[in-house]
N, CA, C and O atoms as a GROMACS GRO file, in nm:
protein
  588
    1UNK      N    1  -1.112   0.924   1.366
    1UNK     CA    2  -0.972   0.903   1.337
    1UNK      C    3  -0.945   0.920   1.188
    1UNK      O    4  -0.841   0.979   1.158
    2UNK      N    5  -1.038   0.868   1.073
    2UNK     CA    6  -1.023   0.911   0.953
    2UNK      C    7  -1.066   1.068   0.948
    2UNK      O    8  -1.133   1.128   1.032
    3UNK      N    9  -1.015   1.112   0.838
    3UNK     CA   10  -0.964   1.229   0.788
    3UNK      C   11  -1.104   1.212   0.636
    3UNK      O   12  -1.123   1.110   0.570
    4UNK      N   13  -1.172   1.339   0.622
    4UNK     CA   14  -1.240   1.325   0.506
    4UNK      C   15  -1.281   1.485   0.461
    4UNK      O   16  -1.325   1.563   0.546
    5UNK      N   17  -1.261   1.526   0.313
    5UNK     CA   18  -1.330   1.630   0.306
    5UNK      C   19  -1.489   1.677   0.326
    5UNK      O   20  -1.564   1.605   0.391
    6UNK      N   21  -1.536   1.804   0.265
    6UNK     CA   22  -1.644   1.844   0.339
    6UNK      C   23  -1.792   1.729   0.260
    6UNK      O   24  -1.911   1.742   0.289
    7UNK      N   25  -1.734   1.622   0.157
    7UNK     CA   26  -1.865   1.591   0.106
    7UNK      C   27  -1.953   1.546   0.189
    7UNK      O   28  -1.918   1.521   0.304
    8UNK      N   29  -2.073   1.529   0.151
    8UNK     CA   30  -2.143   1.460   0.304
    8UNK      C   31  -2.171   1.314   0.293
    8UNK      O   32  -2.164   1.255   0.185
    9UNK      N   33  -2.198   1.264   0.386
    9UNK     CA   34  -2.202   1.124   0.422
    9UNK      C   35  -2.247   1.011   0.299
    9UNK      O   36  -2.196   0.906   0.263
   10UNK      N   37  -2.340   1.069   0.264
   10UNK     CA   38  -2.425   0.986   0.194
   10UNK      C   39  -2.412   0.980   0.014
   10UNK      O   40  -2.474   0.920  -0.074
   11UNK      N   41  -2.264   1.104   0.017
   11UNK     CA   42  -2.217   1.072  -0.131
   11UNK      C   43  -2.062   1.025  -0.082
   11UNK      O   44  -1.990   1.111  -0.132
   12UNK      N   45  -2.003   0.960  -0.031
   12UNK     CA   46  -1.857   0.897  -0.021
   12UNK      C   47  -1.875   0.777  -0.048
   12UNK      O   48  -1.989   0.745  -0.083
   13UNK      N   49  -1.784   0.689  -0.041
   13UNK     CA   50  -1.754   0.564  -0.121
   13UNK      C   51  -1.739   0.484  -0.007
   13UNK      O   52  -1.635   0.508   0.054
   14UNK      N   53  -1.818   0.386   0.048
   14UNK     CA   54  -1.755   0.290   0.143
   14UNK      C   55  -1.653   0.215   0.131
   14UNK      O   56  -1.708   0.109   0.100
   15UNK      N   57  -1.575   0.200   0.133
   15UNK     CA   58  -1.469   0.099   0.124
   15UNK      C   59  -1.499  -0.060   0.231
   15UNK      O   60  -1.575  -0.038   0.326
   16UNK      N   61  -1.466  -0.154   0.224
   16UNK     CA   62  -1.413  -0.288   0.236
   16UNK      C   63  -1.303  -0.289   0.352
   16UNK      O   64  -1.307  -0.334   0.466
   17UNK      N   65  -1.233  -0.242   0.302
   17UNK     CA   66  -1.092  -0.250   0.392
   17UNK      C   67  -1.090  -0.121   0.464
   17UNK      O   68  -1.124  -0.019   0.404
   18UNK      N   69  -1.052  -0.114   0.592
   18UNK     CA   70  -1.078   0.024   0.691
   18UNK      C   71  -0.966   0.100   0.646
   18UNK      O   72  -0.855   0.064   0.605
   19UNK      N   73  -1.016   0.212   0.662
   19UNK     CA   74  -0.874   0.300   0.621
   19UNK      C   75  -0.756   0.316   0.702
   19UNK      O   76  -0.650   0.358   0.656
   20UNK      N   77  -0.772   0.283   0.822
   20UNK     CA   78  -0.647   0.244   0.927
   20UNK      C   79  -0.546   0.130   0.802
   20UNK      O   80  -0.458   0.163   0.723
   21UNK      N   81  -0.600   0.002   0.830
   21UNK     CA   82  -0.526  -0.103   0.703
   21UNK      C   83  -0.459  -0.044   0.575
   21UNK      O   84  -0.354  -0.092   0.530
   22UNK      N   85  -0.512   0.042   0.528
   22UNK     CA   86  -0.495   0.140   0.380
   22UNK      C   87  -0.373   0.200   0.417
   22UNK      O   88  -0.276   0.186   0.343
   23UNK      N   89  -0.362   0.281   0.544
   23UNK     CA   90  -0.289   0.374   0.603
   23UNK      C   91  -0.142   0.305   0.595
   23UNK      O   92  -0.045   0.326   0.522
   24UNK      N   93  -0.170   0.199   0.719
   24UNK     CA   94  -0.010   0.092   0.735
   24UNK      C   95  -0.008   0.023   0.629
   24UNK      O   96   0.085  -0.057   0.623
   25UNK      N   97  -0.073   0.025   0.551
   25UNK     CA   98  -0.006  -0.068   0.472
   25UNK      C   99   0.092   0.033   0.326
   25UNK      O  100   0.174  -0.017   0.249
   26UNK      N  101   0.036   0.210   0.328
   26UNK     CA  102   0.088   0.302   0.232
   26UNK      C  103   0.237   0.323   0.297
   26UNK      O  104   0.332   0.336   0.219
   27UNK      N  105   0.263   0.326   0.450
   27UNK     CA  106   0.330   0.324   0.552
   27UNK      C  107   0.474   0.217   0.512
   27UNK      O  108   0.588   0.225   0.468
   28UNK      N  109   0.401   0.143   0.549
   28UNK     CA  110   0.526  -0.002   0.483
   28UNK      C  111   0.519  -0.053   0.344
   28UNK      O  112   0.562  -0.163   0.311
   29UNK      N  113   0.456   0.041   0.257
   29UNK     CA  114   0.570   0.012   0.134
   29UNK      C  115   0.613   0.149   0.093
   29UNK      O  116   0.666   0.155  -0.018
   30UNK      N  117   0.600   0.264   0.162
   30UNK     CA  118   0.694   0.383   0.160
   30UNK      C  119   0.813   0.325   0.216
   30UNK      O  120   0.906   0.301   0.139
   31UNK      N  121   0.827   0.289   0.378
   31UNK     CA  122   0.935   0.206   0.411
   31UNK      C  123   0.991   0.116   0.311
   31UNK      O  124   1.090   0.157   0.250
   32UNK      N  125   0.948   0.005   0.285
   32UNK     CA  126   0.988  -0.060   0.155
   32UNK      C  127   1.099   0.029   0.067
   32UNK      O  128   1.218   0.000   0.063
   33UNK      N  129   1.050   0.124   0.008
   33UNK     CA  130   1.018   0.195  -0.161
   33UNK      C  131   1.174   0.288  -0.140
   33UNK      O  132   1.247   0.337  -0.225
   34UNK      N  133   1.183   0.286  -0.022
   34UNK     CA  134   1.300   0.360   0.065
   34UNK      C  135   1.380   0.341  -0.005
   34UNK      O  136   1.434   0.420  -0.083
   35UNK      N  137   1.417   0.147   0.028
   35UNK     CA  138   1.530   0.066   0.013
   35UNK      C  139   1.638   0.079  -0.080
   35UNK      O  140   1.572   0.065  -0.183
   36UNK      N  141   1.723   0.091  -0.108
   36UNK     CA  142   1.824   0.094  -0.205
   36UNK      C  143   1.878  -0.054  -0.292
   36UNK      O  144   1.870  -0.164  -0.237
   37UNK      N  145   1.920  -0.041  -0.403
   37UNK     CA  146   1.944  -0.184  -0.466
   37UNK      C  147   2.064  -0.226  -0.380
   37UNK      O  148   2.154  -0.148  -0.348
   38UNK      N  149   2.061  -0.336  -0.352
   38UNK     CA  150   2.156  -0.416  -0.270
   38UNK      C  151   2.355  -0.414  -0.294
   38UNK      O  152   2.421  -0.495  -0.359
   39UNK      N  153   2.381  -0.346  -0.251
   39UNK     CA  154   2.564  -0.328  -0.312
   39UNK      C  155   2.651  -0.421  -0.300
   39UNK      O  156   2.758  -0.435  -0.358
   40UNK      N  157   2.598  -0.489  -0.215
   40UNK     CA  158   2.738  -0.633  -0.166
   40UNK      C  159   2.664  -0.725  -0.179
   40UNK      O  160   2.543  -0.700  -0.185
   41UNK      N  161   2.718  -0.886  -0.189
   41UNK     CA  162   2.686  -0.979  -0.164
   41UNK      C  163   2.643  -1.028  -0.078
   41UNK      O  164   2.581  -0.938  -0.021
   42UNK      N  165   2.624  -1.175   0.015
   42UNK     CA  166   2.600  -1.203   0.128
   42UNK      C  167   2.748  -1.260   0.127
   42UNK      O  168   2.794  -1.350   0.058
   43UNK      N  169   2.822  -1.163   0.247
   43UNK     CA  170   2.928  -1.161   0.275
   43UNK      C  171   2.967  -1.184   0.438
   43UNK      O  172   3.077  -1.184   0.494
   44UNK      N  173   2.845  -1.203   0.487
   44UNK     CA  174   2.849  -1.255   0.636
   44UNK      C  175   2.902  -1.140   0.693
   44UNK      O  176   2.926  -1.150   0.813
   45UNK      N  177   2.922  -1.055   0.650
   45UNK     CA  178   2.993  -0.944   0.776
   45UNK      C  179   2.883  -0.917   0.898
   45UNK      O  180   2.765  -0.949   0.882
   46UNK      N  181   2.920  -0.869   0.997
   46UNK     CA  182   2.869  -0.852   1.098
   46UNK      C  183   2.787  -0.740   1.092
   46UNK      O  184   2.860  -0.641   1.098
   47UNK      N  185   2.644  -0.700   1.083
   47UNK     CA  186   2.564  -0.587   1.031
   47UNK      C  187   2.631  -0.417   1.185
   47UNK      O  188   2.661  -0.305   1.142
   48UNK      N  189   2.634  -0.438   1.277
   48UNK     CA  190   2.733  -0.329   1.372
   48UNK      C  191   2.842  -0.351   1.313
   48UNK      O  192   2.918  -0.306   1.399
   49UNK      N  193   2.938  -0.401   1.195
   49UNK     CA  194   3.064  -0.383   1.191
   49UNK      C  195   3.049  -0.283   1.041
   49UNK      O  196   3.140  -0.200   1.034
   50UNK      N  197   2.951  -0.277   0.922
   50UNK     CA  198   2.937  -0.190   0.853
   50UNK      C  199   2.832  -0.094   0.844
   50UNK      O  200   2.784  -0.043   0.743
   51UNK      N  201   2.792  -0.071   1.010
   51UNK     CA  202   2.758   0.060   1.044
   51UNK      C  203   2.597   0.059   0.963
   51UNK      O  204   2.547   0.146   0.892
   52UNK      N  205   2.544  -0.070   1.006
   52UNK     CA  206   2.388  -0.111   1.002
   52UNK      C  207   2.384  -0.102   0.786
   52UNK      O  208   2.280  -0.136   0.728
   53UNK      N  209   2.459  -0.074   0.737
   53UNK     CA  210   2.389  -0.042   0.592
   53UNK      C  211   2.316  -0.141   0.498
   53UNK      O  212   2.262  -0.124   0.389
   54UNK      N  213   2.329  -0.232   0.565
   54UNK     CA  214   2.254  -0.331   0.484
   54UNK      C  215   2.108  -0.315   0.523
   54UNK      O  216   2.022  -0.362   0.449
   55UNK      N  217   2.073  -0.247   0.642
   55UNK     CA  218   1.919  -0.240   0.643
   55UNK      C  219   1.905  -0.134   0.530
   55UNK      O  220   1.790  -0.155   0.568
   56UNK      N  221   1.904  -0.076   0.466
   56UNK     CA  222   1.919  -0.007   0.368
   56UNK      C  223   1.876  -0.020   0.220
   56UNK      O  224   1.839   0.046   0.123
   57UNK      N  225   1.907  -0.164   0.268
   57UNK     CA  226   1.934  -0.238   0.092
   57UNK      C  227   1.826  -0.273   0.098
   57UNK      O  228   1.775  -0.280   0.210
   58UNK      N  229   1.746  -0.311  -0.023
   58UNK     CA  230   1.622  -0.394  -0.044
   58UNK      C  231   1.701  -0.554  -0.083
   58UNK      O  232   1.782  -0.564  -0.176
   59UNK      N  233   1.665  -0.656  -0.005
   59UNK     CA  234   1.747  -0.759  -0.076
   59UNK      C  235   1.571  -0.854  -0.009
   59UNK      O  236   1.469  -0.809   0.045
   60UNK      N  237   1.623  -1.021  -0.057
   60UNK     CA  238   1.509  -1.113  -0.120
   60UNK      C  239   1.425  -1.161   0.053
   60UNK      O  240   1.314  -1.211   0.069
   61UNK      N  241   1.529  -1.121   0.158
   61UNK     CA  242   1.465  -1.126   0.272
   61UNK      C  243   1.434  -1.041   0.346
   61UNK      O  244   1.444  -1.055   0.468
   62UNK      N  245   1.383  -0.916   0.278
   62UNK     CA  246   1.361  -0.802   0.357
   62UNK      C  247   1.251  -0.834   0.459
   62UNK      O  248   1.134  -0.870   0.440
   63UNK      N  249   1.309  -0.815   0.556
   63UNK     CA  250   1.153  -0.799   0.708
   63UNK      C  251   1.024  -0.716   0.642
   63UNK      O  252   0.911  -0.763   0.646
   64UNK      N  253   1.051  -0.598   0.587
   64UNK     CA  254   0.990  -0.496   0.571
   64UNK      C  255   0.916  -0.534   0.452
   64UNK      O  256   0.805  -0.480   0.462
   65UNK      N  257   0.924  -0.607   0.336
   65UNK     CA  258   0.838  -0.675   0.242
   65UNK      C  259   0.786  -0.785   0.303
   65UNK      O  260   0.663  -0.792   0.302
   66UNK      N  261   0.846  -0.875   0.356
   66UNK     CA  262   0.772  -0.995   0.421
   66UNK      C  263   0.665  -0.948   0.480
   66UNK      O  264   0.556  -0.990   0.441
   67UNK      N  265   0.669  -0.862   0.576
   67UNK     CA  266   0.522  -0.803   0.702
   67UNK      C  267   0.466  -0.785   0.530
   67UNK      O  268   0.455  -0.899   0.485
   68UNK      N  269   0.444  -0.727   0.470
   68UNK     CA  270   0.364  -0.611   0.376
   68UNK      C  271   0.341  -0.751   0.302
   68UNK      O  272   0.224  -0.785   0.322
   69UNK      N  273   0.374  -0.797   0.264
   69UNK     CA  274   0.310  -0.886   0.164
   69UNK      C  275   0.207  -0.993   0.260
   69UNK      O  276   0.092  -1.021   0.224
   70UNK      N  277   0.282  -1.055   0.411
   70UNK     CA  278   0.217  -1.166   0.476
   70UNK      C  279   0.064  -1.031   0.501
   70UNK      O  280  -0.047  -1.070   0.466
   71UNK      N  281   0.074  -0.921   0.544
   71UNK     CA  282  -0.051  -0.834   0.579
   71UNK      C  283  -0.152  -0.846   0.474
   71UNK      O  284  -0.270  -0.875   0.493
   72UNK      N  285  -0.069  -0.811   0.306
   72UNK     CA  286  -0.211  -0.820   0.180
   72UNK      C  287  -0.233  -0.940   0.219
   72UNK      O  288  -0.329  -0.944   0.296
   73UNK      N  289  -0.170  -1.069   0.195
   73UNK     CA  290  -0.226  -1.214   0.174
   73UNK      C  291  -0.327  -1.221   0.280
   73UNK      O  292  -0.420  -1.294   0.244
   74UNK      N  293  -0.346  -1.170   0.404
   74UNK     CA  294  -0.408  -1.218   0.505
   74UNK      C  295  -0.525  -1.154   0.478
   74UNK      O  296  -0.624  -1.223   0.504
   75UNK      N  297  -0.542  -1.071   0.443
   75UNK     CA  298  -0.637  -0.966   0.424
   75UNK      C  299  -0.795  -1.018   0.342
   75UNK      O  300  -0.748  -1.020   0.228
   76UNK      N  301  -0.943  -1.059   0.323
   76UNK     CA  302  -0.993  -1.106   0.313
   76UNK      C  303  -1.000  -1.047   0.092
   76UNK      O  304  -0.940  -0.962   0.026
   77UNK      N  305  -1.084  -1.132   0.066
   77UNK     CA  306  -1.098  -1.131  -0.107
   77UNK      C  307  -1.133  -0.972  -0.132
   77UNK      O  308  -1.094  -0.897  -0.221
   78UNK      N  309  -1.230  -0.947  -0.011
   78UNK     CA  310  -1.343  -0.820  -0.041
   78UNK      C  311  -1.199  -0.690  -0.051
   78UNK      O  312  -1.169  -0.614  -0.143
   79UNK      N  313  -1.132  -0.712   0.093
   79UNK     CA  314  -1.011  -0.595   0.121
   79UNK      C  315  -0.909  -0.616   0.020
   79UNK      O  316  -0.876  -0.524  -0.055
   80UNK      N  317  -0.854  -0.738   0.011
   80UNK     CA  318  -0.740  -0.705  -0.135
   80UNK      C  319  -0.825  -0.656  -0.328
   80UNK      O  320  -0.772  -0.608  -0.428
   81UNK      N  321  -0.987  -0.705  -0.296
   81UNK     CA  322  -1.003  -0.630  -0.440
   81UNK      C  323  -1.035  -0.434  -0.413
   81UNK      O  324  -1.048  -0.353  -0.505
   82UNK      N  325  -1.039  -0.412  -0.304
   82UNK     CA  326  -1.032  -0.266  -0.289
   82UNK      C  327  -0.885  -0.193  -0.274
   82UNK      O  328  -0.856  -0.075  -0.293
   83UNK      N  329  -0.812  -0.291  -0.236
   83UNK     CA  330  -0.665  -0.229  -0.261
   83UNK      C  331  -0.611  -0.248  -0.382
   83UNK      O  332  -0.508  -0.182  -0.398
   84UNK      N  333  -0.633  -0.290  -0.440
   84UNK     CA  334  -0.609  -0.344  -0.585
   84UNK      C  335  -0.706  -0.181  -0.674
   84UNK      O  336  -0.650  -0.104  -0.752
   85UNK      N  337  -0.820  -0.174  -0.640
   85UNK     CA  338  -0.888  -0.128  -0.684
   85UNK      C  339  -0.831   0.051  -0.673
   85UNK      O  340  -0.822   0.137  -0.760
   86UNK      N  341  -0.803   0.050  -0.523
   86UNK     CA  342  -0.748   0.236  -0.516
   86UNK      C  343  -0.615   0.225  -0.552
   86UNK      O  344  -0.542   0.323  -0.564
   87UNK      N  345  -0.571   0.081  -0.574
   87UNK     CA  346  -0.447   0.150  -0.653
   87UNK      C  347  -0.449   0.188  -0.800
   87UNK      O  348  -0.382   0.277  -0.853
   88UNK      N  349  -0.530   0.112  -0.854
   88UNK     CA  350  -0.528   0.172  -1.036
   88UNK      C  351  -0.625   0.273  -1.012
   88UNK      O  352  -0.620   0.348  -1.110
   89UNK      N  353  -0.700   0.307  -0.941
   89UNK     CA  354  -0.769   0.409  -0.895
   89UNK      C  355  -0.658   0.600  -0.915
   89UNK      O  356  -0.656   0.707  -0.977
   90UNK      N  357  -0.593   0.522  -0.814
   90UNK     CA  358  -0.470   0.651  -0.782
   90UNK      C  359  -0.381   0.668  -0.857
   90UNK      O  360  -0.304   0.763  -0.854
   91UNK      N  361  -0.377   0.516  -0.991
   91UNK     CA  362  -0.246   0.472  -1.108
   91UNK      C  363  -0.286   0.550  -1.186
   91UNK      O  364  -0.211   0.647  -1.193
   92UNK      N  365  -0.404   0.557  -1.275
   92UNK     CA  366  -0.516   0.575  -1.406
   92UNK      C  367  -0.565   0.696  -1.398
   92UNK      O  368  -0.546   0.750  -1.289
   93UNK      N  369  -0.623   0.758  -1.477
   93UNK     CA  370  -0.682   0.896  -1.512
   93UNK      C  371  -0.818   0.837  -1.468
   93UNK      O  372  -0.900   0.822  -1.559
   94UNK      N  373  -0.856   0.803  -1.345
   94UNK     CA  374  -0.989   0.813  -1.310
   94UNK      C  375  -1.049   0.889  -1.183
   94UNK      O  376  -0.975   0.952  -1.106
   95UNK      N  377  -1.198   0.879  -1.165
   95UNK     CA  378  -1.186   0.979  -1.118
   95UNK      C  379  -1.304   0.908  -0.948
   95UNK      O  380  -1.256   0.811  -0.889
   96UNK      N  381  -1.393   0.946  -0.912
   96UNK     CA  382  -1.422   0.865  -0.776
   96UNK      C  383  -1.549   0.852  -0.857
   96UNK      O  384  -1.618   0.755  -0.824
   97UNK      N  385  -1.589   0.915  -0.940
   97UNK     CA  386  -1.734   0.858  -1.029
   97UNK      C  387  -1.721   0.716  -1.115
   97UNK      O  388  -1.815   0.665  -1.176
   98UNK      N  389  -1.551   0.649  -1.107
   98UNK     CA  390  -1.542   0.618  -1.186
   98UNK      C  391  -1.528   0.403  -1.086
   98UNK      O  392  -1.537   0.286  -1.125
   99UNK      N  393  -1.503   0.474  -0.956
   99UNK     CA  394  -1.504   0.380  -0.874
   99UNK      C  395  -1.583   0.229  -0.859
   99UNK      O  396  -1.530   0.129  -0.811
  100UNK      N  397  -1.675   0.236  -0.895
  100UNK     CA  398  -1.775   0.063  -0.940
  100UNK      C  399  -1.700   0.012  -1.060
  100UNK      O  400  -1.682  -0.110  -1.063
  101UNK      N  401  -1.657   0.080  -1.155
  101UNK     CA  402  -1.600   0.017  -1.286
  101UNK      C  403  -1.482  -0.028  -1.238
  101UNK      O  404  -1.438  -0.132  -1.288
  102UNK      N  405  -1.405   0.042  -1.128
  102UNK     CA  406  -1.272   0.005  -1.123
  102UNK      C  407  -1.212  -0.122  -1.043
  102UNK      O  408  -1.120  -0.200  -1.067
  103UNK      N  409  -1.318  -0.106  -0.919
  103UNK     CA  410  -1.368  -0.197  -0.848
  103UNK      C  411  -1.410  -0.342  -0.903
  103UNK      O  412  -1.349  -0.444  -0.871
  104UNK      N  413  -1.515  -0.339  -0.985
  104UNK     CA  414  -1.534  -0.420  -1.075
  104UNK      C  415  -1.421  -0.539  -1.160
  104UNK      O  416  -1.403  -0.661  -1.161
  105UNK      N  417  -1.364  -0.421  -1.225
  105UNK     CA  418  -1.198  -0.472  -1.293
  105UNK      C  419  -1.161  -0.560  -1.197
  105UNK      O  420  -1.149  -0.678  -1.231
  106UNK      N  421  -1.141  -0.530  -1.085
  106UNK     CA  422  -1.018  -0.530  -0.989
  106UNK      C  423  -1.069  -0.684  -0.943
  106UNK      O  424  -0.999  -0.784  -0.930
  107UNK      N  425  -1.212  -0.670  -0.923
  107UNK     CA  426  -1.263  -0.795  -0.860
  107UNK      C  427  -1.251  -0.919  -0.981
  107UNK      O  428  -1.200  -1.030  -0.964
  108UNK      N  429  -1.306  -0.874  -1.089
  108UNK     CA  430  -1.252  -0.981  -1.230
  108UNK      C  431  -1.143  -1.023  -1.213
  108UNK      O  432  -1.126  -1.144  -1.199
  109UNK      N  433  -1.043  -0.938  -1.209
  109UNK     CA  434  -0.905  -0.985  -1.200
  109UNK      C  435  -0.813  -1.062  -1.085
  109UNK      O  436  -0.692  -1.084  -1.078
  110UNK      N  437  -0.936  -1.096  -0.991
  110UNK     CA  438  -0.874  -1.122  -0.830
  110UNK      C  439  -0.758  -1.232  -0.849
  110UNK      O  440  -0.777  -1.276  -0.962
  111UNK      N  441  -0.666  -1.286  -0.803
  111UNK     CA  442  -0.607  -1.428  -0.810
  111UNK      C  443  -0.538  -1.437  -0.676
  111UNK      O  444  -0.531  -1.340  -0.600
  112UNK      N  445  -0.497  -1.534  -0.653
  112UNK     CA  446  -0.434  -1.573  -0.511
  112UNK      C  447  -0.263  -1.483  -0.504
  112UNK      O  448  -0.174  -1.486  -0.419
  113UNK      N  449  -0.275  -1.414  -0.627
  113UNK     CA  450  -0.104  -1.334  -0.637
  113UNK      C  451  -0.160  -1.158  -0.586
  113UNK      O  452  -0.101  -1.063  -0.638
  114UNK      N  453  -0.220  -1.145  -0.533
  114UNK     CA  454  -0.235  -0.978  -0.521
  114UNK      C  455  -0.117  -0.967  -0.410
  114UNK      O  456  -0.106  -0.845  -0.410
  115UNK      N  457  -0.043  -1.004  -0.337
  115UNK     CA  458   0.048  -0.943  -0.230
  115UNK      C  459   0.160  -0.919  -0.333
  115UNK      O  460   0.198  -0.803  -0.349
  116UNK      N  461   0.227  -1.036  -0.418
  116UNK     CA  462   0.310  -1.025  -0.528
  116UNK      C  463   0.256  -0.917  -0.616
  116UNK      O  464   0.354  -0.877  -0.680
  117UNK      N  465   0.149  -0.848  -0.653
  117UNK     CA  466   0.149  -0.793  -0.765
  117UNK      C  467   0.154  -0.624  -0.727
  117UNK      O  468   0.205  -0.531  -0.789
  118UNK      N  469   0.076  -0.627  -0.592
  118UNK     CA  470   0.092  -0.515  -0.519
  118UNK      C  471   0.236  -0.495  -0.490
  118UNK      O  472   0.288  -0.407  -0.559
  119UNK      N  473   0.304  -0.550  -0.412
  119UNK     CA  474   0.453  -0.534  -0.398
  119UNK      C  475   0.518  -0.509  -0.479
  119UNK      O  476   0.614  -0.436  -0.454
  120UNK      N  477   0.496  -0.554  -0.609
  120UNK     CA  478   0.605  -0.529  -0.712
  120UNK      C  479   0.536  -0.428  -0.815
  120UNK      O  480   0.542  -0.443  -0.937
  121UNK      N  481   0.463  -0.312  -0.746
  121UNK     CA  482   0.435  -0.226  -0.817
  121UNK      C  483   0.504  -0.071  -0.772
  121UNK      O  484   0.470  -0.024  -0.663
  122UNK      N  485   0.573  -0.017  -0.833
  122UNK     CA  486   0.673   0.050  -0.779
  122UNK      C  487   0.541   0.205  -0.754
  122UNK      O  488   0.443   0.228  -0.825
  123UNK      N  489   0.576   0.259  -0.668
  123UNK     CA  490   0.529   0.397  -0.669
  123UNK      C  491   0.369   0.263  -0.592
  123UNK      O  492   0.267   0.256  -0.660
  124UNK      N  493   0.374   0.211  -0.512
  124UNK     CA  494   0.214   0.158  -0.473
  124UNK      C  495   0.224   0.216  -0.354
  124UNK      O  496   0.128   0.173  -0.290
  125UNK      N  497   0.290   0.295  -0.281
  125UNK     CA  498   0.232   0.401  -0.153
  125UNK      C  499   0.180   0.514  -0.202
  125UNK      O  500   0.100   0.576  -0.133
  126UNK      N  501   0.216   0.559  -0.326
  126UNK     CA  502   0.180   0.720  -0.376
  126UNK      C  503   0.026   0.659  -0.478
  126UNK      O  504  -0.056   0.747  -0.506
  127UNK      N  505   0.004   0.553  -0.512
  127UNK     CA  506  -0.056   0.522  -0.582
  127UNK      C  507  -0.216   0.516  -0.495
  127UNK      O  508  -0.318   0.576  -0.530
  128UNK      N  509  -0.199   0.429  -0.380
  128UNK     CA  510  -0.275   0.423  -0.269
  128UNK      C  511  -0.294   0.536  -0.186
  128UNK      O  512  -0.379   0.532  -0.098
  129UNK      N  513  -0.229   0.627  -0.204
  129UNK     CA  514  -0.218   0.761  -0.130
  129UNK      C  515  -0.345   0.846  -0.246
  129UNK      O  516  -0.439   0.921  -0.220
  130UNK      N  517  -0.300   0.799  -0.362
  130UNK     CA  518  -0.367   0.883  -0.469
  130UNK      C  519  -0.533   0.879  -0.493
  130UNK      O  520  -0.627   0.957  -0.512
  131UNK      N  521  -0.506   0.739  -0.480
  131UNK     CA  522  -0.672   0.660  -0.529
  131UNK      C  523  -0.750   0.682  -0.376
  131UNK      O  524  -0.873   0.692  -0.379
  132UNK      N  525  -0.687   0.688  -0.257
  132UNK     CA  526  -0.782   0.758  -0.139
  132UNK      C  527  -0.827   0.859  -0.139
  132UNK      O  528  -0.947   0.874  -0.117
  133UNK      N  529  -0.722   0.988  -0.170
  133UNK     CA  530  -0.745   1.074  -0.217
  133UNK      C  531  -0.829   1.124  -0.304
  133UNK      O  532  -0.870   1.238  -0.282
  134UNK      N  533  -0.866   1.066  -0.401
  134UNK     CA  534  -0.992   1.098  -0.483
  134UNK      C  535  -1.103   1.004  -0.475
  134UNK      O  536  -1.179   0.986  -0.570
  135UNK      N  537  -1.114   0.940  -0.359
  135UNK     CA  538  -1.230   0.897  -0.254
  135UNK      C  539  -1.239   1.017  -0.168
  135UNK      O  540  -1.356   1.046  -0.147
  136UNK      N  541  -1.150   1.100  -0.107
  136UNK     CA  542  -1.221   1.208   0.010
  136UNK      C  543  -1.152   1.124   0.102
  136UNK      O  544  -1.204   1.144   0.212
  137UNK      N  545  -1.045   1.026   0.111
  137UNK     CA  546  -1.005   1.005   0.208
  137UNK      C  547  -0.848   1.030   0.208
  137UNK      O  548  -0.757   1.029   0.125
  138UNK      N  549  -0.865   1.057   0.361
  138UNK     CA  550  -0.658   1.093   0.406
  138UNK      C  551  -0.628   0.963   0.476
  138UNK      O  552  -0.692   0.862   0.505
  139UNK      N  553  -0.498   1.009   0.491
  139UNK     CA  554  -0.411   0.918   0.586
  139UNK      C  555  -0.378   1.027   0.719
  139UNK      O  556  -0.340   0.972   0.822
  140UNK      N  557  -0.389   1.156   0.721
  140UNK     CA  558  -0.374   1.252   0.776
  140UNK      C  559  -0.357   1.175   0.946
  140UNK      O  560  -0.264   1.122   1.007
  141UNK      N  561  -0.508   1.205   0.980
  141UNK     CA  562  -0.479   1.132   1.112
  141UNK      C  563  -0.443   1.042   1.166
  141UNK      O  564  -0.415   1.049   1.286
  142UNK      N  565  -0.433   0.950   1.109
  142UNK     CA  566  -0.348   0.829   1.127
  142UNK      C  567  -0.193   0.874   1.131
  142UNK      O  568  -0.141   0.861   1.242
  143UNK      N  569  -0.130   0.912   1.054
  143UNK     CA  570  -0.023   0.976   1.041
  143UNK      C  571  -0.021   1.022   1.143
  143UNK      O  572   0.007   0.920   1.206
  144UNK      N  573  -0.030   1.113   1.230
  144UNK     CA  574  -0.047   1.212   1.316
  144UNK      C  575  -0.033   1.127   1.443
  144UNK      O  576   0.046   1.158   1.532
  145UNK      N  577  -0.110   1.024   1.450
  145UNK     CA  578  -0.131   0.931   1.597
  145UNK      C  579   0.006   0.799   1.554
  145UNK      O  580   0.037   0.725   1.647
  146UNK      N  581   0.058   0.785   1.453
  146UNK     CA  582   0.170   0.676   1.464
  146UNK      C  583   0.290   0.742   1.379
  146UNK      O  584   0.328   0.665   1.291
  147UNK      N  585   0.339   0.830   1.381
  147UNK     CA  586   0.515   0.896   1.347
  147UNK      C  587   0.516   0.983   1.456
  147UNK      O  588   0.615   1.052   1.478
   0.00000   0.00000   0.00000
């Protein structure tokens, strides 16, 4: 089901967190990243009476951040310091040789805020898209079996 170029087995990078998890989670904060800044107040209108647009908006109770953030928090120490990790991975001028150092960082830096810090990093689907990417890994098939 993962997607990998031609390197062979025994030079790729294991990851922590399965790349399915990597996948939905690049998934729902593209969804997220969508969102538009919020135009109205909470004005009680009836969401069928202005033609759904408030799903639209990014506002402080989005469904679509709640799942994505309750998913990092749940996620064990080992899987949020590897998401942490392919994201400055995919952020930074580095490269997949560069992966134990980054990893490393990432694990120094662990704290009980990685769903907050991940979330509020703008561009963290292209970022996670990036830092797989120069692991040899896609989202390809996954993609393919859920849109």
């Amino acid at each position: 089901m993962t997607q990998r170029s031609s390197q062979t087995e025994a030079d790729q990078t294991e990851l922590t967190i399965p790349l399915e998890k990597v996948c939905f989670i690049i998934f729902k904060a593209r969804e997220f990243d969508a969102k538009d800044v919020s135009t109205t107040s909470d004005d009680g209108s009836n969401p069928s009476d202005d033609g759904d647009r408030s799903v639209l908006e990014d506002r402080d109770d989005d469904p679509v951040l709640q799942e994505l953030m309750s998913l990092i928090a749940s996620l064990s120490v080992d899987e949020q310091v590897d998401l942490v990790a392919l994201m400055h991975l995919g952020r930074d001028d580095n490269t997949a040789q560069d992966w134990d150092d980054v990893r490393t960082e990432a694990a120094e830096a662990h704290t009980d805020r990685t769903a907050e810090y991940l979330c509020g990093t703008p561009l963290l689907a292209d970022y996670l898209s990036d830092g797989l990417s120069a692991l040899d890994y896609s989202c390809a098939d996954y993609e393919m079996d859920h849109l």
